[in-house]
C-alpha positions, 0 to 999 in steps of 0.5 A: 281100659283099666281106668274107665273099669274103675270109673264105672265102679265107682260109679256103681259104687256112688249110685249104691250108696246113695240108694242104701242112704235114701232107703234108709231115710225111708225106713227112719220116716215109716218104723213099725213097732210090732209085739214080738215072741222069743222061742228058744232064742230067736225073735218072732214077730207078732203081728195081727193081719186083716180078715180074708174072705175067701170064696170058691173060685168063679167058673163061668159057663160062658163068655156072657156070664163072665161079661155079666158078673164083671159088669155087676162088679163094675156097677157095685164098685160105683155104688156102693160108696153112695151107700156107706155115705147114706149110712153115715149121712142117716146116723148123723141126721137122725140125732138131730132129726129126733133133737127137733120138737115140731113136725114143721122143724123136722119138715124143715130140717128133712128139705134142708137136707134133701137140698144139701144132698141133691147139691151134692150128690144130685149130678153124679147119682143121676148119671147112674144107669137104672141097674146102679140104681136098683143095686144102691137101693138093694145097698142101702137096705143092706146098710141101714136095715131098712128099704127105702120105701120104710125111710121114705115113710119115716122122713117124707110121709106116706103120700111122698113114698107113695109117689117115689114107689109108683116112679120106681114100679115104672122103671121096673124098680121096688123101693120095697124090696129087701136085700137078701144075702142068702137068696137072690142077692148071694152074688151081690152079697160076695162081691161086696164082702171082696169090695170092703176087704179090698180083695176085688 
């Protein structure tokens, strides 16, 4: 009996141990070096943490609130990527959009790069349901500075932004409308600041 109590702890003795060893390779592949403070003797760490956003705590009056605002969650974690993309996809083509001398070179780059987006992008943005949709537009004004309605004057014409704001009036969307932090869109506005501290 003995000899198996001494089997089984050396066992546990040998798992420890290789335990101890591997996390000691993990530490060795993943040292943070931070700035310390010394007060009164002893090391205290300096480190910079990231910003919290902290809001009051949601209270919901009833279960179809609570469905609503979870579903608006839902919808915002899907769209807003698309409009970080447009952002960073509108800086980069707007230099070279300026670079070009003609209005045929800029039509040209504007339907090259339409082109490359619809293959891109085309299949997923068209799976969005019609309240994803409004909430990328309400977005990209919230990224960019400006509606979709403005964009579509500036790259495509007024007759094309026209066209694509009699598309939206149908389907009860507005390519003009603005994006409000502090009004109608509050709730859209928290919920993205929760989305980018990655708190939600």
């Amino acid at each position: 009996m003995r000899f198996f109590r001494i089997i089984q702890w050396g066992i546990v003795f040998l798992l420890f141990s290789d335990f101890v060893y591997a996390q000691n390779q993990a530490d060795a592949d993943t040292i943070v070096v931070t700035k310390t403070v010394i007060d009164n003797g002893d090391t205290i760490p300096n480190v910079v943490l990231g910003e919290v956003i902290i809001f009051p705590e949601k209270t919901f009056k009833n279960r179809y609130q609570a469905w609503r605002y979870r579903k608006l969650v839902r919808d915002l974690k899907k769209v807003y990527p698309y409009a970080k993309l447009a952002k960073k996809k509108l800086g980069q083509m707007e230099k070279e959009f300026l670079e070009l001398e003609t209005e045929k070179e800029r039509k040209r780059y504007v339907k090259t790069i339409e082109k490359q987006l619809m293959d891109e992008f085309g299949d997923e943005l068209k799976k969005l349901t019609i309240t994803q949709g409004r909430l990328l537009l309400k977005l990209i004004d919230r990224e960019i500075g400006s509606t979709s309605y403005v964009l579509l004057q500036e790259l495509r014409g007024n007759f094309s932004a026209f066209f694509w704001q009699s598309i939206a009036r149908l389907f009860g969307s507005d390519l003009k409308s603005e994006y409000d932090p502090q009004g109608e869109d509050r709730m859209i506005e928290r919920i993205v600041l929760l989305i980018e501290h990655n708190q939600i």
